[in-house]
Structures are given as structure tokens and as C-alpha cells.
C-alpha positions as a Markdown table, in Angstrom:
| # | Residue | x | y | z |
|---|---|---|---|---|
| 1 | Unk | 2.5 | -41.8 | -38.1 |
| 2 | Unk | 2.0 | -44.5 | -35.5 |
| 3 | Unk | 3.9 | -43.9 | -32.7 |
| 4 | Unk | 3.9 | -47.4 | -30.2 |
| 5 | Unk | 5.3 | -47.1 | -27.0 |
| 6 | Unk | 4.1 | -43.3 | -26.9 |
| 7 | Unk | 5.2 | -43.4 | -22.9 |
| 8 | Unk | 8.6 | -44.1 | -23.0 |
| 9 | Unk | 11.6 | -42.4 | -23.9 |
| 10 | Unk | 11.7 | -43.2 | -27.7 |
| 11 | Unk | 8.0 | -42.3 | -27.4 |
| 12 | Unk | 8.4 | -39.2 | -25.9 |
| 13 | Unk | 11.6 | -38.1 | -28.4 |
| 14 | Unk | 9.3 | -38.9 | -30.7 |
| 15 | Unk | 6.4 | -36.7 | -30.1 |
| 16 | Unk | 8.8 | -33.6 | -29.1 |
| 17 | Unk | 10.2 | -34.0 | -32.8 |
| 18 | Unk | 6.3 | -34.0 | -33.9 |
| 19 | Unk | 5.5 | -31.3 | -32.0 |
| 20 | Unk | 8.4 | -29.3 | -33.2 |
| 21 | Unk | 7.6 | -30.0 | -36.9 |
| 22 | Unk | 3.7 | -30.4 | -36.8 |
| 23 | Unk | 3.8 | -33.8 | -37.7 |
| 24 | Unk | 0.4 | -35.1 | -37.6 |
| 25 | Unk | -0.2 | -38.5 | -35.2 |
| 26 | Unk | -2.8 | -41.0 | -36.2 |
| 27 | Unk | -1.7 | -43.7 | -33.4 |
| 28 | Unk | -0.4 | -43.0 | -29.8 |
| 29 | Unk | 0.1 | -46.3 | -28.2 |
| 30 | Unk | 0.9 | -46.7 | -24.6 |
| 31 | Unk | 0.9 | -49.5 | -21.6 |
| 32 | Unk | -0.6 | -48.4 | -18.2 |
| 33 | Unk | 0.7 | -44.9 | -17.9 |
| 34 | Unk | -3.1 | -43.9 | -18.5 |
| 35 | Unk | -2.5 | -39.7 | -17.3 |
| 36 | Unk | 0.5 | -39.5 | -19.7 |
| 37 | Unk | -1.3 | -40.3 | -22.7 |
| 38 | Unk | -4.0 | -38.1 | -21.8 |
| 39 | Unk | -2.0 | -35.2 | -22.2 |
| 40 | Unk | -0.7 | -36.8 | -25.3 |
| 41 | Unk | -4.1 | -36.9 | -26.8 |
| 42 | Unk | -4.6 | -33.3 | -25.8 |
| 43 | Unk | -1.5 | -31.7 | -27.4 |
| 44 | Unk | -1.8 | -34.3 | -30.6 |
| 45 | Unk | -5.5 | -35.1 | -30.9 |
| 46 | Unk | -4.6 | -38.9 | -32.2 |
| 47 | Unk | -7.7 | -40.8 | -34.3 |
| 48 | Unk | -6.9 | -43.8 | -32.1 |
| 49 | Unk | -5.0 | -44.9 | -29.3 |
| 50 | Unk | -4.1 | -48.4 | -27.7 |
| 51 | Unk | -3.5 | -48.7 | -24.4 |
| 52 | Unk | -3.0 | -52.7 | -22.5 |
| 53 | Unk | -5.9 | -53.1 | -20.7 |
| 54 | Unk | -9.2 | -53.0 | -21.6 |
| 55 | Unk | -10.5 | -52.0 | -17.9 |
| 56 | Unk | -8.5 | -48.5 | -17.9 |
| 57 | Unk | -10.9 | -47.3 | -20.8 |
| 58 | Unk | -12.8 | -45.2 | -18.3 |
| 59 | Unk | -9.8 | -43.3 | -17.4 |
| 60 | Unk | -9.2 | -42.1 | -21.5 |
| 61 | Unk | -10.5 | -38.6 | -21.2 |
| 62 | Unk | -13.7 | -37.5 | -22.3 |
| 63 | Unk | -12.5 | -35.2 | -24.7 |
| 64 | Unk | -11.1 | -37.6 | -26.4 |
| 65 | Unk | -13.9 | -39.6 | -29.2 |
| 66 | Unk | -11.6 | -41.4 | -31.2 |
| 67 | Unk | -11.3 | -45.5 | -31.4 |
| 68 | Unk | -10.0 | -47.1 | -28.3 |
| 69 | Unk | -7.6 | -50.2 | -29.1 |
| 70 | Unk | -6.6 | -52.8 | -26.2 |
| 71 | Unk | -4.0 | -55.3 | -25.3 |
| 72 | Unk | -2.0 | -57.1 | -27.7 |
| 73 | Unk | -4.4 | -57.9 | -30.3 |
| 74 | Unk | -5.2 | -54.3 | -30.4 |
| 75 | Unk | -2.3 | -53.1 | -31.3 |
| 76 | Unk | -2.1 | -55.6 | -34.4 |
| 77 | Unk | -5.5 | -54.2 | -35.2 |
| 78 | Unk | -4.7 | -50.8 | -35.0 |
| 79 | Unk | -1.9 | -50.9 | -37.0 |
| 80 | Unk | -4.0 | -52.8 | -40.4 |
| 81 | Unk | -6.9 | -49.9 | -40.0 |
| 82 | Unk | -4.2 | -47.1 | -40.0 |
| 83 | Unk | -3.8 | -44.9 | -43.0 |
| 84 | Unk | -0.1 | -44.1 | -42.0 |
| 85 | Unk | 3.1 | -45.8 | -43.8 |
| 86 | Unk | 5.2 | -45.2 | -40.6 |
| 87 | Unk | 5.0 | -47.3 | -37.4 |
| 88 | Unk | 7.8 | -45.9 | -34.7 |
| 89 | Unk | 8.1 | -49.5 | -33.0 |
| 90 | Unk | 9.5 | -48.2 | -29.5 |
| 91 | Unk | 7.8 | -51.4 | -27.5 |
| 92 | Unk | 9.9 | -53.5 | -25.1 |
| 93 | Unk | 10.3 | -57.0 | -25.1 |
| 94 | Unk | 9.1 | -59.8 | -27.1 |
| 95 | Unk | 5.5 | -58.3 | -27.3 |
| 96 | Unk | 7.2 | -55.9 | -30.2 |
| 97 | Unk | 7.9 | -58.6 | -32.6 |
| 98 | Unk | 4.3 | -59.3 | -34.0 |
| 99 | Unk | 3.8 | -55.5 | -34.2 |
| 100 | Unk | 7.2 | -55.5 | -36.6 |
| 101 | Unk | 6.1 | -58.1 | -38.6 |
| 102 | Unk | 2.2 | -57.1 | -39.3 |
| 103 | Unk | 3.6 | -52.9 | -40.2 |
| 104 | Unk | 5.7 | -54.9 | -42.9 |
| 105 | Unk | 2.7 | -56.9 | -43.8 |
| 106 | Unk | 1.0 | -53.6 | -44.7 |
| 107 | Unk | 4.0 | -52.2 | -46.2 |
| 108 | Unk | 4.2 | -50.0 | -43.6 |
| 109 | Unk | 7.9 | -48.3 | -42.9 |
| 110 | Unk | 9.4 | -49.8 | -39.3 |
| 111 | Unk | 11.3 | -47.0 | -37.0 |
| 112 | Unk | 12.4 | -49.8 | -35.2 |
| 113 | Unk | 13.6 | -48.9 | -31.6 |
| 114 | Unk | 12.0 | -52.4 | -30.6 |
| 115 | Unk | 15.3 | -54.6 | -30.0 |
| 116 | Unk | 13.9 | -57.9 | -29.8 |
| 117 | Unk | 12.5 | -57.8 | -33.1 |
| 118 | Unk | 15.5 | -58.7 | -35.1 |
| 119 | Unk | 17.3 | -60.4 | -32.1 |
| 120 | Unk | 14.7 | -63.0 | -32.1 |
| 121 | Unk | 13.2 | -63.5 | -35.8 |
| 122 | Unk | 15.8 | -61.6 | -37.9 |
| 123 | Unk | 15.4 | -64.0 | -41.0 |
| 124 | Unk | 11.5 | -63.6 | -40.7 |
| 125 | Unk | 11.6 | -59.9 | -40.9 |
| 126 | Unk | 12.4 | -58.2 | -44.2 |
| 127 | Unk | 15.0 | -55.6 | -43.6 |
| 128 | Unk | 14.0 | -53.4 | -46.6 |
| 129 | Unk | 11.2 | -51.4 | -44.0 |
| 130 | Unk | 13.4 | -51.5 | -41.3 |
| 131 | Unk | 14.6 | -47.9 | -40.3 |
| 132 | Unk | 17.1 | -48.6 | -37.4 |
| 133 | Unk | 16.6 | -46.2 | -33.9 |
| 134 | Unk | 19.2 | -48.0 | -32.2 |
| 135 | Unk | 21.9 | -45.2 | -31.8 |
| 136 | Unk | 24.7 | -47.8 | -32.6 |
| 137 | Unk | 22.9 | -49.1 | -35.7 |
| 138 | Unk | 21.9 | -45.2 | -37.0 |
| 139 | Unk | 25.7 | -44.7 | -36.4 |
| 140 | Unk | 26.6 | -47.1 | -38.5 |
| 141 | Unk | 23.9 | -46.2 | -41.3 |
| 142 | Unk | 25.5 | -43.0 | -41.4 |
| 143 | Unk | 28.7 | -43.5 | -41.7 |
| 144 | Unk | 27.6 | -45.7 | -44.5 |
| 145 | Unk | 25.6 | -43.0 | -46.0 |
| 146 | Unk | 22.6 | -44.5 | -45.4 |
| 147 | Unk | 23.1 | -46.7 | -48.4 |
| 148 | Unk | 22.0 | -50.4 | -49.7 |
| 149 | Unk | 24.9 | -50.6 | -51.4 |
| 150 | Unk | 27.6 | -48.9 | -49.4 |
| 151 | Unk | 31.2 | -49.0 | -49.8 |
| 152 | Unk | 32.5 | -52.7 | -49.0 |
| 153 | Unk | 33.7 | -52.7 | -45.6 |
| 154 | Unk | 35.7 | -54.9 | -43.8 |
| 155 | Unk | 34.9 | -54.6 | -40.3 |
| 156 | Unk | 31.7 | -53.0 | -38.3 |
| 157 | Unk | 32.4 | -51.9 | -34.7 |
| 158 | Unk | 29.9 | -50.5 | -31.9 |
| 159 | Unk | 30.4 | -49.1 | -28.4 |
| 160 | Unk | 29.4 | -50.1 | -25.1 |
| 161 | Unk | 29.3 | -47.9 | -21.8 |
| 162 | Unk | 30.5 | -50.4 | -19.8 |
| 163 | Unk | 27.2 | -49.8 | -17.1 |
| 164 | Unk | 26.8 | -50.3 | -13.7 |
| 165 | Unk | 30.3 | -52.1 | -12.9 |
| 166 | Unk | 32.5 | -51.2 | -15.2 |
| 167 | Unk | 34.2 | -50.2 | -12.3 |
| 168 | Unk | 33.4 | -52.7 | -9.7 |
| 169 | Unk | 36.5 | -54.9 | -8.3 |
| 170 | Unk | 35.2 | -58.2 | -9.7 |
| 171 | Unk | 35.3 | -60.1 | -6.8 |
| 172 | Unk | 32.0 | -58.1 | -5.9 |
| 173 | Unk | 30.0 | -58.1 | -9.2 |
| 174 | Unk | 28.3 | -61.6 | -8.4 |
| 175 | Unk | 26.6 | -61.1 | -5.5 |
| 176 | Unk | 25.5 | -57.3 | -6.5 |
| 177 | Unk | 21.7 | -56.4 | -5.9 |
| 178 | Unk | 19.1 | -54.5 | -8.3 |
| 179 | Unk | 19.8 | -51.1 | -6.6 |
| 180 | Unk | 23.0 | -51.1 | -7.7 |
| 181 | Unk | 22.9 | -52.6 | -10.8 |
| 182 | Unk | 20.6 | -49.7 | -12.1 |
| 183 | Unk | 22.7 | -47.1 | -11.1 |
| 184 | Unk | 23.8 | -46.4 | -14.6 |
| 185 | Unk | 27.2 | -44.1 | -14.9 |
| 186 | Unk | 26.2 | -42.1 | -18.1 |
| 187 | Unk | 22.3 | -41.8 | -18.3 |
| 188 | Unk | 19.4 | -42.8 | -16.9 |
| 189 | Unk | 17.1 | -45.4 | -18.8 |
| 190 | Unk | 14.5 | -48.3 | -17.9 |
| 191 | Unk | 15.0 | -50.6 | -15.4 |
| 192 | Unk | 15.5 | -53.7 | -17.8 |
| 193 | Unk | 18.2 | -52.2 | -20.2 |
| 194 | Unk | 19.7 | -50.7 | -17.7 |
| 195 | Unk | 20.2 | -54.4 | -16.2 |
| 196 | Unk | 21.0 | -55.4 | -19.6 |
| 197 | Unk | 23.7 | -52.7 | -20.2 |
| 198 | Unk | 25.3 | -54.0 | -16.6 |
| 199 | Unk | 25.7 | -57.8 | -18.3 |
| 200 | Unk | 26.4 | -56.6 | -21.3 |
| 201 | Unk | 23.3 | -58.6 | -22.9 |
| 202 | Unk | 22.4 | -55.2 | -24.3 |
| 203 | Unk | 25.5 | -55.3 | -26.4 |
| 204 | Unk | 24.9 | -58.6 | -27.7 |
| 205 | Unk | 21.4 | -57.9 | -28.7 |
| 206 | Unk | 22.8 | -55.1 | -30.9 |
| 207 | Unk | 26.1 | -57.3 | -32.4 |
| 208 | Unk | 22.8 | -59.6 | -33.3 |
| 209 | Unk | 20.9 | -56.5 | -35.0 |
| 210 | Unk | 23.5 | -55.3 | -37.1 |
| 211 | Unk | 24.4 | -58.5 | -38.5 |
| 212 | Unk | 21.2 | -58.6 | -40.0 |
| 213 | Unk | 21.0 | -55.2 | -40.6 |
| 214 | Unk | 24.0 | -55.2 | -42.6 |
| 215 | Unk | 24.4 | -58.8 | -43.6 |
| 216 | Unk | 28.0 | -59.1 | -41.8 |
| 217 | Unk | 29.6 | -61.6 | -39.2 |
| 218 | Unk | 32.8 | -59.1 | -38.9 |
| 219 | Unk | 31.4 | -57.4 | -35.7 |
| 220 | Unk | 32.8 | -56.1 | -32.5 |
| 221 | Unk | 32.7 | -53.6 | -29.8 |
| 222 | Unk | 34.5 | -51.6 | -27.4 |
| 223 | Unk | 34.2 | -49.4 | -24.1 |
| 224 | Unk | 33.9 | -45.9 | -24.7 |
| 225 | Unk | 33.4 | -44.8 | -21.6 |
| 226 | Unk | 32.1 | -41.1 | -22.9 |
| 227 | Unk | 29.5 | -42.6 | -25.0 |
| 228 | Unk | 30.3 | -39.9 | -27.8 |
| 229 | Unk | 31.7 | -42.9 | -30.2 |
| 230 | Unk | 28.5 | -44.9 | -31.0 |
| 231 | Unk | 30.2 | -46.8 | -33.9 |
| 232 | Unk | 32.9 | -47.2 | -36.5 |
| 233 | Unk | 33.9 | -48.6 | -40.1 |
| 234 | Unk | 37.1 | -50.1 | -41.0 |
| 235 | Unk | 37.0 | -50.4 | -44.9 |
| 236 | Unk | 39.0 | -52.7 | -46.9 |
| 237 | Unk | 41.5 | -49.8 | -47.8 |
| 238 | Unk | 42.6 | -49.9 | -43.7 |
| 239 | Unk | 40.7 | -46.5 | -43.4 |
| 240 | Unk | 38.5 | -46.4 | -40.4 |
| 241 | Unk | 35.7 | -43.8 | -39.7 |
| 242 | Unk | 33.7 | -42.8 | -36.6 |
| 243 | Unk | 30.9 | -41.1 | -35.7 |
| 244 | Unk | 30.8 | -38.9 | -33.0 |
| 245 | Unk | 27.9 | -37.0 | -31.6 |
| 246 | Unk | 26.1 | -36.4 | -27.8 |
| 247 | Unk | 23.6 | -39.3 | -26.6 |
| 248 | Unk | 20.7 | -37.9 | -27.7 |
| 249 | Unk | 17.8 | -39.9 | -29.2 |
| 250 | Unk | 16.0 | -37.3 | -31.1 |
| 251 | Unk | 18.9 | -37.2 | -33.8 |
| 252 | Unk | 18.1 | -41.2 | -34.8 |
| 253 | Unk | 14.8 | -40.4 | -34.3 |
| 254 | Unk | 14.6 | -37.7 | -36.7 |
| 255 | Unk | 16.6 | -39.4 | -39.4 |
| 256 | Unk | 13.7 | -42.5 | -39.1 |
| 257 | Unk | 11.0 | -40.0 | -39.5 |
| 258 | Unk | 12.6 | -38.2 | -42.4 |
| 259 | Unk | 13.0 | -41.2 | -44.4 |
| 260 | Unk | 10.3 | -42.9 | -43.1 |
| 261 | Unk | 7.4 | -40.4 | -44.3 |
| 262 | Unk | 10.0 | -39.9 | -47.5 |
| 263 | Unk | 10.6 | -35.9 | -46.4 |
| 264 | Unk | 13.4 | -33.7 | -47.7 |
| 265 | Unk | 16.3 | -34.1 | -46.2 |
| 266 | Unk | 17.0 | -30.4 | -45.6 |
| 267 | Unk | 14.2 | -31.0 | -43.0 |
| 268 | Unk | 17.2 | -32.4 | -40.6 |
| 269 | Unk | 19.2 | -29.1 | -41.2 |
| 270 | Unk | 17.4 | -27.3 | -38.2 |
| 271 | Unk | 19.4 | -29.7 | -36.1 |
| 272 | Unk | 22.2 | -27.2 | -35.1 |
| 273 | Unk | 23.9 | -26.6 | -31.6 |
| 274 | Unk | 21.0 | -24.0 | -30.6 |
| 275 | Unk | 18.1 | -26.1 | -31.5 |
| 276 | Unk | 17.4 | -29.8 | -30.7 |
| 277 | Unk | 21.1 | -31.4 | -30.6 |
| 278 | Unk | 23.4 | -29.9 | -27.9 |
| 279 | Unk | 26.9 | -29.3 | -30.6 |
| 280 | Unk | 29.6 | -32.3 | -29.0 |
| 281 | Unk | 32.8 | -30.2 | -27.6 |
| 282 | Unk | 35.1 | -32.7 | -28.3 |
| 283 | Unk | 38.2 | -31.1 | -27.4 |
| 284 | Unk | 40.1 | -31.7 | -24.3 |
| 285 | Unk | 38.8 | -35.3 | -23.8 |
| 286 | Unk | 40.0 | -38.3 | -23.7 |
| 287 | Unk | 38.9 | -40.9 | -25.6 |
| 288 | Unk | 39.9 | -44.5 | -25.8 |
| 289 | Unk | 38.3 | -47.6 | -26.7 |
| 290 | Unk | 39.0 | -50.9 | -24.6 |
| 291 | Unk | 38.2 | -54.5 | -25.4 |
| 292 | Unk | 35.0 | -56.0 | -23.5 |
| 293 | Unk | 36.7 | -57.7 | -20.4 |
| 294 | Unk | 35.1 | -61.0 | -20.7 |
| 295 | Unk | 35.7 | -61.9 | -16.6 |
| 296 | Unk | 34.3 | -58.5 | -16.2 |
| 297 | Unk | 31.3 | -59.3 | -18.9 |
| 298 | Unk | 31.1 | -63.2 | -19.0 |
| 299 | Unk | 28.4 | -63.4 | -21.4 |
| 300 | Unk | 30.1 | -61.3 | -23.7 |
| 301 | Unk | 31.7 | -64.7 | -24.9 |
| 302 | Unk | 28.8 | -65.9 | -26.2 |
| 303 | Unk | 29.3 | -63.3 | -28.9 |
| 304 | Unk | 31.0 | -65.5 | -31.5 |
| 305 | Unk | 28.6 | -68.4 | -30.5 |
| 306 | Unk | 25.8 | -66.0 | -31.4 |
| 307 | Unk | 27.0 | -65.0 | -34.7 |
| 308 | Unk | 27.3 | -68.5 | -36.1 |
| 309 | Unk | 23.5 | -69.2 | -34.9 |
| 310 | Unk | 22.4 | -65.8 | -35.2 |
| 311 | Unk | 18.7 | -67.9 | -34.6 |
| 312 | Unk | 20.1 | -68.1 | -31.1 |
| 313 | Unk | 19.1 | -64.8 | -30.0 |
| 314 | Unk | 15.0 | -66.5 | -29.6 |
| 315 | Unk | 16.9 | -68.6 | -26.2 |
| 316 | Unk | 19.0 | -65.4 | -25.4 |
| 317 | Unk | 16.1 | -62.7 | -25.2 |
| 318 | Unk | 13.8 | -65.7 | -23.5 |
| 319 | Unk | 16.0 | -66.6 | -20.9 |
| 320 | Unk | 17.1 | -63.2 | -20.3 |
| 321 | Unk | 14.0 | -61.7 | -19.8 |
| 322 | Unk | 12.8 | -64.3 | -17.5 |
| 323 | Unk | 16.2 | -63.6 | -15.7 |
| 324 | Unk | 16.2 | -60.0 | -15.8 |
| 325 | Unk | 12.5 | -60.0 | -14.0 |
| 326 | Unk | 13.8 | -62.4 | -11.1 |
| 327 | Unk | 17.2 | -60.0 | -10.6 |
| 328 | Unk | 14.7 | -56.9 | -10.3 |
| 329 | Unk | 12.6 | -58.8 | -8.0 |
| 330 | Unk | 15.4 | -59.4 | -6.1 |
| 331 | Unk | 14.8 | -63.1 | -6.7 |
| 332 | Unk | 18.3 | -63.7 | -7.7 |
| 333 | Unk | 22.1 | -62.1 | -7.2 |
| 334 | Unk | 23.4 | -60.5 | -10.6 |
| 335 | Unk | 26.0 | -63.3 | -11.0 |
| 336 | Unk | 22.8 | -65.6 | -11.7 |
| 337 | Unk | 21.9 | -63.9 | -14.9 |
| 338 | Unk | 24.4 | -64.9 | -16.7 |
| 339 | Unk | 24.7 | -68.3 | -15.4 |
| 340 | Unk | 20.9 | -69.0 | -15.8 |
| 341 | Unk | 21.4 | -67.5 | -19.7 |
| 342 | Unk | 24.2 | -69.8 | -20.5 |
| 343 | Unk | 22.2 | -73.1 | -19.1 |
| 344 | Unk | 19.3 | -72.0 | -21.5 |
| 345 | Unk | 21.8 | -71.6 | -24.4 |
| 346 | Unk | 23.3 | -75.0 | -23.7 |
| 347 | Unk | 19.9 | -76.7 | -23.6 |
| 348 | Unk | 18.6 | -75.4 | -26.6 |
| 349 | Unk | 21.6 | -74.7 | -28.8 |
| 350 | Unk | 19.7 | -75.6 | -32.1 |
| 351 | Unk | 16.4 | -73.9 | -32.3 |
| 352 | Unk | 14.6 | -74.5 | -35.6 |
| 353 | Unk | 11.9 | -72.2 | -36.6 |
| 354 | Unk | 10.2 | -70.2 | -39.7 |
| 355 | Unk | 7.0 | -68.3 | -38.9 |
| 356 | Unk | 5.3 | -66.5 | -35.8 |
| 357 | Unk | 3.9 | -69.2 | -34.9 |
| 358 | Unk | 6.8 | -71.3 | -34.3 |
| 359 | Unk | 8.2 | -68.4 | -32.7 |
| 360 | Unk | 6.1 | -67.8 | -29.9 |
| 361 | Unk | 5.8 | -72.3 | -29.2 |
| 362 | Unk | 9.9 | -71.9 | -28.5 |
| 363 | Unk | 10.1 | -68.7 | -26.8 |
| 364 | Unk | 7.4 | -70.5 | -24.3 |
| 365 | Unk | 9.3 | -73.4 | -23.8 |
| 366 | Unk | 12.2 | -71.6 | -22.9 |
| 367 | Unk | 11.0 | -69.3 | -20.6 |
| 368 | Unk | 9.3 | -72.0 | -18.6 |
| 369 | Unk | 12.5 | -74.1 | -18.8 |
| 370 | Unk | 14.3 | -70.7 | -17.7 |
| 371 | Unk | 11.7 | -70.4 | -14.7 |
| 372 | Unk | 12.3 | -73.8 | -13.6 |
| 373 | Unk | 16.0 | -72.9 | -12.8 |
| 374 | Unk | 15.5 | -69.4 | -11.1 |
């Protein structure tokens, strides 16, 4: 498999399920975390790697003599000369949209971890190699069995922590600094999802991915402040189902490398309480989910806005990352986000576009227009 973003979390899930298994890697794929991939290389002995900068080559260790890929042209050249059918997308940002789009191009299977890809150009990517990481959208895979033609449904729900100030008298949230926006209450994760689960951006990237995931505009979510509910399914016969299980990536991992190199499925039975997956003890707590405070979560009213012009998510992601990287800077109080987000969506509010190309031309003109208003 090709495994990019070999660094990060997803990466790193990744690779502990391949080790377990013996899985052979043809592709490790990292940024700048040079010493991280070396030990990668020696535990997995990869054909080729990609790393973002041409000028750390020298630091690849000796022992490795495969083929050296660099920056993002690399990557896209990596993934046409591979032999493997599976491509674990686990990049960040923008940058992990051309990556989708050229594995499909090959017919290679998507594990795709890599948000933006569907936020942005969900109509441009064809859904039918797209193997969902997300925890929410491998929830509600599941409860749909995993099935192109699942049981109609009438409504699709997905969960929310809450993050950073969910518990924060409002009055203070505005003027709240980086520091404390990262200090997540349930987990720690990167800086800029942690950010985005604090604004609740996160949450709308995700309502975005399962509408084209599952080709529904009856989408909500809730605060479950355990995070042990990662989705639901109201069917048509007023029958609702969950799905319950610890935060643990390596289970929605697994299932993407299962059906992505078209194993048995009795390979996910090792997956008991002793193993990989700590067993959820369930008893004795109290669950409850709660409606997403919009005073608390202003941008959560976008939501609707969103789902009518799903194409809005290029303007959201664009705006939001430019936003996100003056916030962790310290450029700007965490109140800005969301008013710099909702100028952006207001100023382009009918994006038009059909191919990479067009794409990238929009995302550029709003992230400029973006920094002009930081």
C-alpha cells in the first residue's frame, strides 16, 4: 500500500496495523519529520518514499537505496509508478486533493483520512474508491453495513466533542488565545483540527463529507461529550441505531485496509478487548446528546447554507485555513475566525467550477482575499 502522511497519526495507526499483519509498504510518504521516517524505512523497507523538500535528501539514510520522491509533484509521481491499488490519503490540507484525484485516476482504492478532499471538490471525485477514515463517516458505513445500497434511511446524524470551550462562559470565547484553544478535553490531535474542533469547522467539514458520501441533505449533529457515539441512523420505520465504540483510529483504519486490498473479512476478527481495540465499558455512564449551541458555535449556522451549495466548502476550507494559520500565530483572537470565514462566504457565495484546474484558480483568490482581511 501507499501510505501518505506516514508521520502523522493516521500514518502511524496505519503502520502499527501493517506491522501487526505483515502488510507489505511500497510508499511511505512524509513532510519534514526526516528521523521519523527513517525508522519507518528501517522497520518497513518501502521501494520509495516522498518526503517535501528536495534539500533533506541527504538526511534519508544510507541504508536506504530505494527512489526518493519530493514535494508536491512527487507525490503525484509516486503514486502513477506504484504497483499498489491502495493509497491511505492521511495528508492535511488542500495539498491532499490532487493526491485523491490522481489514486482514482489510476484506479487506485482511496483510504481517505484527507478531509479537504471531498469538502472542496466532492462532485469531481468519484465516490466509488473512496473508503472513508473519518471515524464519524466509518460509523455511519457501519451501521449501514457497509453497503451501496443500504436500507433507505431517513436521517444521518454525527457527533461532536464540543472542544476547547464547550465549557467556556461565552462572554470569554472571543477574545481566547491559541494556548487555550488547543487544549482539547478528550484527546490530543494537531494543532489545526484541534482549532477546527474548538469552532466547530471540523464538524462542518464532515456534515459536507457525508453528504457526498451518502448522497443525503438530512444531516445533523450533536454533543456527545464521551465521544463513544460517533454516529447514528434514523430509518424511515422511526428506528434509530448507534454505534458505539472507544476513539481509536486503528478500528476505521483496519476496516479501509481490509476492503481496500479486498482481504477476508475474518482478518478484522483479531480486533477483540485484549488485542488492538480497548473493549468500550459502557455501563455506568451517562450519555446524552445535545444540540450544537449556535452562540456557543456561530459558524455552525452555516450548516444549512452549506448543504444547499455543498460547492461552498472550496471558500470554507480556503478561508479557514488562511484563518486558522493567523489564530496559531497569534495574529488574530479566536472570535476572528469565524468572522473572517463568514466575510469569505458572503463574498463568494457562488463559486462555479469543474476540474483541478479551476480549483486551485478559486481556492487562490480566496485565500488572498482572506489574507487581505486578517
Amino acid at each position: 500500500m501507499i501510505i501518505l502522511g506516514s508521520s502523522g497519526s493516521i500514518g502511524v495507526n496505519a503502520l502499527a496495523i501493517a506491522a501487526r499483519y505483515k502488510l507489505p509498504i511500497e510508499v511511505l510518504g512524509v513532510g519534514k519529520n526526516i528521523a521519523l521516517l527513517n525508522a519507518q524505512i528501517l522497520q518497513f523497507h518501502p521501494k520509495s518514499v516522498i518526503i517535501a523538500d528536495e534539500n533533506d535528501k541527504h538526511l534519508i539514510t544510507p541504508a536506504f537505496k530505494g527512489k526518493i520522491y519530493s514535494g508536491e509533484n512527487g507525490i503525484l509521481q509516486a503514486i502513477l509508478e506504484a504497483e499498489s491499488k491502495l493509497v491511505i490519503n492521511a495528508l492535511v490540507g488542500f495539498i491532499g486533493l490532487a493526491p485523491t484525484l490522481c489514486a482514482i485516476s489510476c484506479q487506485k482504492k482511496v483510504a481517505l483520512a484527507n478531509k479537504e478532499s471531498l469538502v472542496v471538490a466532492g462532485d469531481c471525485v468519484n465516490k466509488e474508491y473512496i473508503i472513508p477514515i473519518d471515524s464519524e463517516h466509518f460509523s455511519l458505513s457501519y451501521l449501514l453495513h457497509f453497503s451501496k445500497s443500504p436500507r433507505p434511511f431517513k436521517n444521518l446524524y454525527i457527533t461532536a466533542s464540543g472542544g476547547a470551550f464547550r465549557d467556556t462562559p461565552l462572554k470569554e470565547i472571543p477574545q481566547q488565545n491559541a494556548t487555550n484553544a488547543l487544549k482539547h478535553p478528550n484527546w490530543k490531535m494537531g494543532r489545526k483540527i484541534t482549532i477546527d474542533s474548538a469552532t466547530m469547522v471540523n464538524k462542518l467539514f464532515e456534515i459536507l463529507e457525508a453528504y457526498w458520501l451518502f448522497g443525503s441533505k438530512n444531516l445533523n449533529a450533536f454533543i456527545e461529550r464521551n465521544s463513544h457515539i460517533h454516529a447514528l441512523v434514523e430509518f424511515w420505520d422511526g428506528s434509530v441505531v448507534a454505534h458505539f465504540a472507544n476513539a481509536n483510529m486503528q478500528l476505521p483504519i483496519a476496516y479501509a485496509i481490509c476492503f481496500g486490498l479486498g482481504l477476508d473479512e475474518a482478518f478484522l476478527q483479531d480486533f477483540k478487548s485484549d488485542s488492538i481495540i480497548e473493549r468500550l465499558h459502557f455501563q455506568n455512564i451517562n450519555y446524552s446528546l445535545k444540540d450544537i449551541d449556535k452562540a456557543r458555535y456561530p459558524l455552525w449556522g452555516l450548516k444549512d447554507t452549506l448543504l444547499e451549495t455543498p460547492k461552498l466548502g472550496l471558500v470554507l476550507n480556503a478561508a479557514n485555513e488562511v484563518a486558522v494559520e493567523a489564530f496559531l500565530q497569534d495574529s488574530i483572537v479566536f472570535g476572528k475566525i469565524a468572522e473572517i470565514i463568514q466575510n469569505a462566504l458572503e463574498k463568494f457565495k457562488n463559486p462555479n467550477f469543474n476540474d483541478l484546474e479551476n480549483i486551485k484558480a478559486l481556492d487562490l483568490e480566496v485565500r488572498n482575499y482572506t489574507k487581505a482581511l486578517l
